[in-house]
C-alpha positions in Angstrom: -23.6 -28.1 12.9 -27.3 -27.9 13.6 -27.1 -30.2 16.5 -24.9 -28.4 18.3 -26.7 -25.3 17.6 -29.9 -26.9 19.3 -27.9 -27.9 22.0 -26.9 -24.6 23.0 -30.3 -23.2 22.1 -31.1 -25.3 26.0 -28.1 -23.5 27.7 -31.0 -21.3 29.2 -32.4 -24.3 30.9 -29.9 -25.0 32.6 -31.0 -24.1 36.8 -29.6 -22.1 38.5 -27.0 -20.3 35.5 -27.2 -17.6 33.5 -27.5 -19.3 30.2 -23.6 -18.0 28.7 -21.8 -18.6 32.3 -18.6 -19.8 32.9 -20.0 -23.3 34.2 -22.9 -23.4 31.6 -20.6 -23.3 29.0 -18.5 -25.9 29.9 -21.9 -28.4 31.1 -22.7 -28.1 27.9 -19.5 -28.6 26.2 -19.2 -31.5 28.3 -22.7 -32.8 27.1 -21.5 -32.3 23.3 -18.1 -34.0 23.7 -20.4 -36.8 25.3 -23.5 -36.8 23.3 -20.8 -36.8 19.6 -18.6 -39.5 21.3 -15.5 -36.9 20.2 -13.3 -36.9 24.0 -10.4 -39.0 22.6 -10.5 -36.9 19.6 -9.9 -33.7 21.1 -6.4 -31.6 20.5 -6.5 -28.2 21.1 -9.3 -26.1 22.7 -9.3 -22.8 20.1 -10.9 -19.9 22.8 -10.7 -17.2 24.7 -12.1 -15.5 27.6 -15.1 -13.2 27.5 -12.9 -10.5 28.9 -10.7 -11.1 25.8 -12.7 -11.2 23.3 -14.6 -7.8 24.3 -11.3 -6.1 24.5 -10.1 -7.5 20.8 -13.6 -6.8 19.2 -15.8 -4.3 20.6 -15.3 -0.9 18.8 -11.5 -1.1 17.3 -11.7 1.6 15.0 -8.4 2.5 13.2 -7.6 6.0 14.8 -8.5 8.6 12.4 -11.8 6.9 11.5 -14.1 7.9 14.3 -15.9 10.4 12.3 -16.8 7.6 9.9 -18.8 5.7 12.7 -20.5 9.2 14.3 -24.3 9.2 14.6 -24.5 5.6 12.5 -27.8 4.3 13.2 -26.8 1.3 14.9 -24.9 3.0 17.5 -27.5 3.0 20.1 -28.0 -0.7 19.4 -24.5 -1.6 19.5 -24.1 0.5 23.3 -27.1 -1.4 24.1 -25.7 -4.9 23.0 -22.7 -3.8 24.7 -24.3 -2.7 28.1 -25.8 -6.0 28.2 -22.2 -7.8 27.8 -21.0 -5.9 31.2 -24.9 -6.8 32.8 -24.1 -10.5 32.1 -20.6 -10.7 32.9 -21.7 -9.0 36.8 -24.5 -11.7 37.0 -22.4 -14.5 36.5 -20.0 -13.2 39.3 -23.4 -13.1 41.7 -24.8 -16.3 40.3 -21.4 -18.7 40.5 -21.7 -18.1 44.4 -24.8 -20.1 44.7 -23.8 -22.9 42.3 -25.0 -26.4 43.4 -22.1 -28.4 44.5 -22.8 -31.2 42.5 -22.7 -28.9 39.4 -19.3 -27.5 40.4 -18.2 -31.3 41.1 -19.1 -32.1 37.3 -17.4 -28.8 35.8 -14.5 -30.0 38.0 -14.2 -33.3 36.8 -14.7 -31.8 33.5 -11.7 -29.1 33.6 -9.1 -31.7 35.4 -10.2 -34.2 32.7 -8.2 -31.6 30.3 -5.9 -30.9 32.6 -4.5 -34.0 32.9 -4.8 -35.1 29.1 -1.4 -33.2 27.6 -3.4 -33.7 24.1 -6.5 -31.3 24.8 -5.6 -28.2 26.4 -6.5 -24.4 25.4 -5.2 -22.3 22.3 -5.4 -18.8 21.8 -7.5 -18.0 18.5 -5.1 -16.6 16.1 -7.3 -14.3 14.4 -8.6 -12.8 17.8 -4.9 -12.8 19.0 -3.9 -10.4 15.8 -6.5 -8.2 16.2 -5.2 -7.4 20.0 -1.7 -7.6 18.4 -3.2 -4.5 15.2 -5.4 -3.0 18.3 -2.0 -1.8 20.6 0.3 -1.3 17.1 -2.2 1.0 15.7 -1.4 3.1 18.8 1.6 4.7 16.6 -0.4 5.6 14.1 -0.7 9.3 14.9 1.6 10.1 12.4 -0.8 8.8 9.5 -3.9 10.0 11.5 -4.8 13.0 9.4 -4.2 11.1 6.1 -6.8 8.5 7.7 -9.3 11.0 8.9 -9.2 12.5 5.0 -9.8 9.0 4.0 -12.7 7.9 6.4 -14.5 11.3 5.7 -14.1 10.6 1.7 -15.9 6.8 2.1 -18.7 8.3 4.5 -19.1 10.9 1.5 -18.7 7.9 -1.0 -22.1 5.8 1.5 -24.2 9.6 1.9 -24.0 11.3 -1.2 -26.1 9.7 -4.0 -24.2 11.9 -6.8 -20.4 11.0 -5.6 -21.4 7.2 -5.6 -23.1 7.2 -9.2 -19.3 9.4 -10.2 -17.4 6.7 -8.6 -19.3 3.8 -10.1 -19.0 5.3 -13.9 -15.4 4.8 -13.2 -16.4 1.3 -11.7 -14.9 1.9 -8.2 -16.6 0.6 -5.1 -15.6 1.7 -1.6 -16.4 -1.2 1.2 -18.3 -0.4 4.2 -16.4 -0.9 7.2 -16.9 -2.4 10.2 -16.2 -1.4 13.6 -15.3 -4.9 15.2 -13.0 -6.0 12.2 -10.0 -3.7 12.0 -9.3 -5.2 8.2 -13.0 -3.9 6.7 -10.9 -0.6 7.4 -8.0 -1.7 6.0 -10.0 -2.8 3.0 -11.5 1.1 2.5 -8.2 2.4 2.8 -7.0 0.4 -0.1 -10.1 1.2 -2.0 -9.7 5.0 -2.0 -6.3 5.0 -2.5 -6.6 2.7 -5.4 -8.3 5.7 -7.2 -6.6 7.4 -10.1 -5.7 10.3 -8.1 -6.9 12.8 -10.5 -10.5 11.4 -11.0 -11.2 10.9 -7.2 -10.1 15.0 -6.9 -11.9 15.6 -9.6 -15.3 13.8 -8.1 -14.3 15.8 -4.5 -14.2 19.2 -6.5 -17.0 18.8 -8.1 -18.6 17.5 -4.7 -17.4 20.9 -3.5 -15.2 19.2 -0.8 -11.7 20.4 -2.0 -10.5 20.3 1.9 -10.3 15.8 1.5 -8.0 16.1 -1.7 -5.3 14.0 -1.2 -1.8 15.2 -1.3 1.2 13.6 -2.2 2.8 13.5 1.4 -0.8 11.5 2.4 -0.7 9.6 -0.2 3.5 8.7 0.9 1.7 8.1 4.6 -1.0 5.9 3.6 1.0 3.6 1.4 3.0 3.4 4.2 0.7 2.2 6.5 -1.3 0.0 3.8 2.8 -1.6 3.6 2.6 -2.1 7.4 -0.5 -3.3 7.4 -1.0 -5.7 4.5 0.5 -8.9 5.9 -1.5 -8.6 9.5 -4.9 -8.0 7.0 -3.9 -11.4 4.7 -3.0 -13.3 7.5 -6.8 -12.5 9.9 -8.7 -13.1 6.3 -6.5 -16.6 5.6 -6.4 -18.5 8.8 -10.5 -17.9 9.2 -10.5 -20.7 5.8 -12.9 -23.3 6.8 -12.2 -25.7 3.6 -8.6 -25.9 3.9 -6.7 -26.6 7.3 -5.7 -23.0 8.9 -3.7 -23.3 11.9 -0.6 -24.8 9.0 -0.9 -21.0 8.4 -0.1 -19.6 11.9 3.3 -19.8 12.4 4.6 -19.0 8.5 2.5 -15.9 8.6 4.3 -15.0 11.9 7.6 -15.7 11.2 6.7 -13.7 7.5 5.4 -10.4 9.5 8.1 -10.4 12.1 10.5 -10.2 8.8 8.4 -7.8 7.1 8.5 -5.5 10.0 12.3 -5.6 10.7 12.8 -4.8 7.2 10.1 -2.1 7.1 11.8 -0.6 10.2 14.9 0.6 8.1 12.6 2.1 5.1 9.7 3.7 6.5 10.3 7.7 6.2 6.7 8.9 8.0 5.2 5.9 9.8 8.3 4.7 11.9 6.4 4.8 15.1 3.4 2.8 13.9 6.3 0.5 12.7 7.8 0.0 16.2 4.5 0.2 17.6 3.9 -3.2 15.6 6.6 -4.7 16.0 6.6 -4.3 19.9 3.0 -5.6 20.3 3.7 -8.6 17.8 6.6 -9.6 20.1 4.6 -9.6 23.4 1.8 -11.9 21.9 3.7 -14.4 19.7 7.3 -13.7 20.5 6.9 -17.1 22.4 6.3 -18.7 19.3 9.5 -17.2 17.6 11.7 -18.6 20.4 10.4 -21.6 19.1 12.1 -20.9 16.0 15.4 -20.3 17.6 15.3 -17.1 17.1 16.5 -14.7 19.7 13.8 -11.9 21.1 14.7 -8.8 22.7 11.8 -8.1 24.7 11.0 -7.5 28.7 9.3 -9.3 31.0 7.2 -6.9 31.9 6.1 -6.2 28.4 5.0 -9.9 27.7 1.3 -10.8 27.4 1.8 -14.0 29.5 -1.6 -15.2 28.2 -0.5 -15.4 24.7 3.4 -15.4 25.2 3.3 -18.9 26.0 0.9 -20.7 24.7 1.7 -19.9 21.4 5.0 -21.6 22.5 3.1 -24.8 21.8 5.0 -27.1 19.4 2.2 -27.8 17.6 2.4 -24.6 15.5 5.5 -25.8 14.6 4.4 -29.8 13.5 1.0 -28.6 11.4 3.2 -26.7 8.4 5.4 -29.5 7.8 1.9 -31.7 7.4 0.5 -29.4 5.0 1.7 -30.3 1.8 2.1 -26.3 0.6 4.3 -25.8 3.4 6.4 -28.6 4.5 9.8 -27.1 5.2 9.7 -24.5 2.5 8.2 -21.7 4.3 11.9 -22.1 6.6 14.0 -22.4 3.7 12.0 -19.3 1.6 12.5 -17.0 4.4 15.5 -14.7 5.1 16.7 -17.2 8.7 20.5 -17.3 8.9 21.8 -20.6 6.7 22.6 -22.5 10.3 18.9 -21.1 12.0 17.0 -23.1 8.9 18.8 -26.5 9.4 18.7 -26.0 12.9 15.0 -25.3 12.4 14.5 -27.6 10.1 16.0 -30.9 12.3 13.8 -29.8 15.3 10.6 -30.0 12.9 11.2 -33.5 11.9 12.1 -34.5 15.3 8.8 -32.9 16.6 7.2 -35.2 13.5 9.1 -38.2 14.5 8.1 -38.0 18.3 4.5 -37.0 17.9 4.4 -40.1 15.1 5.7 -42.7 17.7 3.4 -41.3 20.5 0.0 -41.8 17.5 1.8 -45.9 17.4 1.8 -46.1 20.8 -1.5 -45.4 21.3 -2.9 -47.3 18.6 -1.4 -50.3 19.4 -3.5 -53.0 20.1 -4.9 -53.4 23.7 -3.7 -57.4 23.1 -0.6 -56.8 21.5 2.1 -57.7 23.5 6.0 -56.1 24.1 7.6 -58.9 22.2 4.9 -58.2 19.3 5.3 -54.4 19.1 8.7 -53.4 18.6 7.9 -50.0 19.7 6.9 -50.8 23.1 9.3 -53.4 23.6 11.9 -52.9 25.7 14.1 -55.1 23.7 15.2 -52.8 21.0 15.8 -50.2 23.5 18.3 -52.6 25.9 19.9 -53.9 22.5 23.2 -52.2 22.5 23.1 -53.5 26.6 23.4 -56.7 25.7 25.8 -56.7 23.1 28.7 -55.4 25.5 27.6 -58.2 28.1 29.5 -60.7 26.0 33.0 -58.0 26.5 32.0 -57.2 29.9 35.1 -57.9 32.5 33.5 -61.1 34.1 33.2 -62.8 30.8 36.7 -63.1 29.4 37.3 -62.2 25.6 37.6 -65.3 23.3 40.6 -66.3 21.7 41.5 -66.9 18.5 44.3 -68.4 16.5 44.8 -66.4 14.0 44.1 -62.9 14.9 45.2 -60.8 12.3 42.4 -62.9 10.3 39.3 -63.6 12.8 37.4 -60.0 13.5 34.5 -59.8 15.3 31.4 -59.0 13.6 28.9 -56.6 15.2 25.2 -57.0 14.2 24.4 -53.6 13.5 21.5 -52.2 15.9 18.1 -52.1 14.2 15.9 -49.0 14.6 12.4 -49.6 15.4 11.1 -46.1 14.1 13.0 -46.5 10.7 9.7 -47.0 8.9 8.8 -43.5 10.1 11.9 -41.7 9.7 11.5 -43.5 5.6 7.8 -42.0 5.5 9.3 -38.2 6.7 12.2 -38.4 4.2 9.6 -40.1 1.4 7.2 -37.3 1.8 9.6 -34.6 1.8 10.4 -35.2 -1.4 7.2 -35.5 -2.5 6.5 -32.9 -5.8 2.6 -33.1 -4.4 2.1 -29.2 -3.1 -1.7 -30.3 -2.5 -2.8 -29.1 1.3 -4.7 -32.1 1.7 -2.0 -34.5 0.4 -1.7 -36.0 3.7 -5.5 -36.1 4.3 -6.4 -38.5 0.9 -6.6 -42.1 1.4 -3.1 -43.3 0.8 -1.0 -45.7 1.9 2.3 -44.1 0.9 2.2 -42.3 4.8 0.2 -44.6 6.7 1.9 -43.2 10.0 2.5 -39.9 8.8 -1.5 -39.6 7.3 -2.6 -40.2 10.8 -0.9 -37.3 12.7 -1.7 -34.7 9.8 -5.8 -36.3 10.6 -4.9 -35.3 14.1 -3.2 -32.0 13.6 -4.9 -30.2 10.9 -8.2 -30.6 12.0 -7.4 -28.2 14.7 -8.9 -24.5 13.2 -6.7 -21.5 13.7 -9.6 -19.2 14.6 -12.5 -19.8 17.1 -14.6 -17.4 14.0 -16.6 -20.8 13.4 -18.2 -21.4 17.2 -18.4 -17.2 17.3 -20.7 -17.7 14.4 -22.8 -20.8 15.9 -23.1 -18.6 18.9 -24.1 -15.8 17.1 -26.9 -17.7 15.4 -28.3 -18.8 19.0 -28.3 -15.3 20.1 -31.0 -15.0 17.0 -32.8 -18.3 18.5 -32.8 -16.9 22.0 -34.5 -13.3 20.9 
C-alpha cells in the first residue's frame, strides 16, 4: 500500500515523539483508519508489542547452529541494528513523560474507541506466536545438539568452500542459507543435508578432508527425529504468512493438527523425547486457550500460562473463519483423531458461533428506517410469540367448550423462526461439493447472509508479516 507507506514515512514529523513510539504509532494509525474511511471495517488488530517481537525474532538460532552464524559479516551490523532497538525503546520511556496532553487525549480517545467496540480488539500474530512457541521447545533439544552442530558446520562448508559446492551441485543439491530471525530457514538446511544420499555427501566430506562431520546412523535416527517434530510448526509459519488466500482459516486446524502430532510423537520418539515434551509444554502455554475452545481438556498450570497469548487465542473467531473457508468447513474436526462425541459437540458450537455472528451482521445492516414490525429480527414479536399463545389458556381466561370433544382439538400455529433463512444457508453450504477457499468470497447469491460474515472474517491476516514488511521498507525511506 504505497499510501500507507507515505504516511508512515511523516511519523518522524510528528513533535514531540520519537518517530516509532507507542503514541506515534497509534496517531498515525488513527490518521489511516481516518484518512481510508476503514473504522467500521475493522475486526481484529493482528500485533504485538515491541518487547515481543524482539524476544520472538532477534537471534533464534536452533541450538547447535551457533558456529554457523560466527564471524558472518553482518554481525556487527545486526548488534548495531539491535543496540539501536534497546536506544529507542529507553527514549520513548523519557519522551512519553513530556507528551502534550492534547496528544495523550487523542491516543485516548483512540484506544477506548477500541475498547468499547467488541468487534476491533487486538490479536496475537500467529506466525510470531509460533516462533516464541519453537523458541522455548527447542530448549529440549540438547539431545539432538551434536547431530545439529555436524549439520550447521557441513552447510557453512557447503557457502565457504568453492570445490564442496561445485560437488554438491553435479549431484544437483542445493543447501539454503539460513537465517538467524527465522527459526524454519534452519529447519529448511536441516532437511537439505539430510536429504543427501548418505554415501555421496561422505564421500564429498572425505574428499573435503573433513571425515569428523560424517553422519552416522544414530544422527541421522536424531535428526529425523527432530525434522518429525518439527515439520508441522515449519508448514504452519510458511502457510499462514499466504497473502492471496485468507490465512487466519488456517490457525486453529494447524493447532489442533500439531497438538495431535505431538501426543502421538510422545509415545514414538526413542532420542528426542525431551525436545518432544519441551514442545508440547510451550504449545500448551500459548494456544492451550484456544484448545479449550475445542472442548478439549488441558493439563497445564497456571503458573505456566503465557497469559498474553493464553487468552486471546481463546477468541471465537478462530473457531468461525474455518468453517467459512470452503477447504475447511467442518472437515478439519471430522479428519482429526477427536473422540466421536468431542466432533459433534465441536461441530454444533461452530454453527452456533456462525448462526449468532450471522444475526449480529443483520442486525446491523438493517436499515436505519426500518422499523420492528418490518424486521422480523429486531422485532420483538417473534420473540414474545409463544407468550401470547398461552394468554388464551392462562387461568383468568376460561378454556372454551366444545360439544363434541373427542372430535374438536385445538390446533396450535406452529411458532415461526425468524433466523430459519440462515440456519437453510448453514445447512445449504455445508453441503456444498465447492472446496474453493474463496467460495464464500465470489459474488453469489446462494449465501447472501453467510457471504457477508466470511467478507468480514477472512479478511482478517493471521500474521502481522505484511505491516512488518511495510515498516521495514520505511526504515529504507528513513536512512
Amino acid at each position: 500500500m504505497p499510501e500507507l507507506r507515505l504516511n508512515i514515512q511523516d511519523l518522524h514529523r510528528v513533535p514531540h515523539l520519537y518517530p516509532f513510539c507507542f503514541l506515534a504509532v497509534c496517531l498515525f494509525l488513527e490518521a489511516c483508519i481516518s484518512s481510508f474511511s476503514i473504522r467500521g471495517k475493522l475486526v481484529r488488530l493482528i500485533t504485538d508489542s515491541a518487547s515481543n517481537n524482539i524476544a520472538a525474532f532477534s537471534g533464534l538460532i536452533i541450538p547447535g547452529f551457533e558456529c554457523y552464524f560466527q564471524r558472518d559479516d553482518d554481525d556487527e551490523l545486526y548488534s548495531d541494528w539491535y543496540n539501536d532497538g534497546e536506544q529507542t525503546e529507553s527514549d520513548d520511556a523519557k519522551i512519553d513523560n513530556n507528551v502534550p496532553l492534547d496528544v495523550q487525549d487523542v491516543v485516548k480517545q483512540f484506544l477506548d474507541s477500541i475498547a468499547i467496540d467488541d468487534e476491533s480488539f487486538r490479536l496475537p500474530c500467529y506466525a510470531h506466536s509460533i516462533q516464541l512457541a519453537i523458541n522455548d521447545g527447542l530448549k529440549g533439544s540438547t539431545c539432538v545438539q551434536p547431530s545439529l552442530e555436524k549439520i550447521s558446520k557441513i552447510a557453512k562448508l557447503s557457502h565457504s568452500s568453492i570445490a564442496v559446492a561445485e560437488r554438491l551441485e553435479n549431484i544437483q543439491v542445493c543447501v539454503p542459507n539460513p537465517n538467524k530471525t527465522r527459526w524454519n530457514s534452519q529447519y529448511d538446511m536441516v532437511v537439505a543435508v539430510i536429504g543427501i544420499q548418505p554415501s555421496a555427501l561422505n564421500d564429498i566430506l572425505i574428499q573435503a578432508q573433513h571425515r569428523e562431520l560424517c553422519l552416522k546412523s544414530l544422527d541421522y535416527q536424531m535428526l529425523n527425529e527432530f525434522v518429525s517434530l518439527s515439520t508441522l510448526f515449519a508448514e504452519a509459519t510458511t502457510t499462514t504468512q499466504a497473502q492471496k488466500t485468507p490465512s487466519v482459516s488456517i490457525v486453529a486446524s494447524s493447532i489442533l493438527a500439531i497438538y495431535q502430532d505431538l501426543l502421538l510423537e510422545r509415545a514414538n520418539v526413542k532420542h528426542a523425547s525431551s525436545l518432544c515434551e519441551c514442545l508440547l509444554e510451550s504449545l500448551l502455554s500459548r494456544f492451550g486457550g484456544m484448545l479449550e475452545q475445542m472442548l478439549l481438556v488441558i493439563d497445564i498450570s497456571e503458573k505456566k500460562k503465557k497469559k498474553n497469548f493464553y487468552d486471546l487465542f481463546k477468541d471465537p473467531v478462530f473457531l468461525v473463519v474455518p468453517f467459512l473457508d470452503g477447504r475447511f468447513r467442518l472437515n478439519w474436526i471430522s479428519s482429526s483423531s477427536l473422540l466421536e462425541q468431542v466432533q459433534e459437540e465441536l461441530s454444533s458450537k461452530i454453527q452456533q458461533l456462525v448462526l449468532e455472528q450471522c444475526i449480529l451482521i443483520e442486525q446491523v445492516n438493517a436499515p436505519l428506517g426500518t422499523t420492528e414490525n418490518d424486521n422480523p429480527i429486531l422485532s420483538p414479536t417473534a420473540q414474545t410469540q409463544p407468550l401470547s399463545a398461552s394468554a388464551a389458556t392462562s387461568p383468568i381466561t376460561p378454556k372454551r367448550k366444545y360439544l363434541f370433544t373427542n372430535i374438536v382439538k385445538e390446533t396450535k400455529k406452529p411458532k415461526s423462526d425468524p433466523f430459519s433463512y440462515i440456519k437453510d444457508e448453514i445447512f445449504k453450504y455445508l453441503n456444498d461439493e465447492n472446496a474453493d477457499d474463496m467460495v464464500l468470497l465470489k459474488p453469489s447469491n446462494i449465501y447472501p447472509t453467510v457471504s457477508k460474515l466470511a467478507m468480514k472474517f477472512l479478511s482478517i491476516p493471521a500474521t502481522s508479516a505484511p505491516v512488518e514488511r511495510v515498516f521495514s521498507q520505511s526504515g529504507f525511506l528513513f536512512r
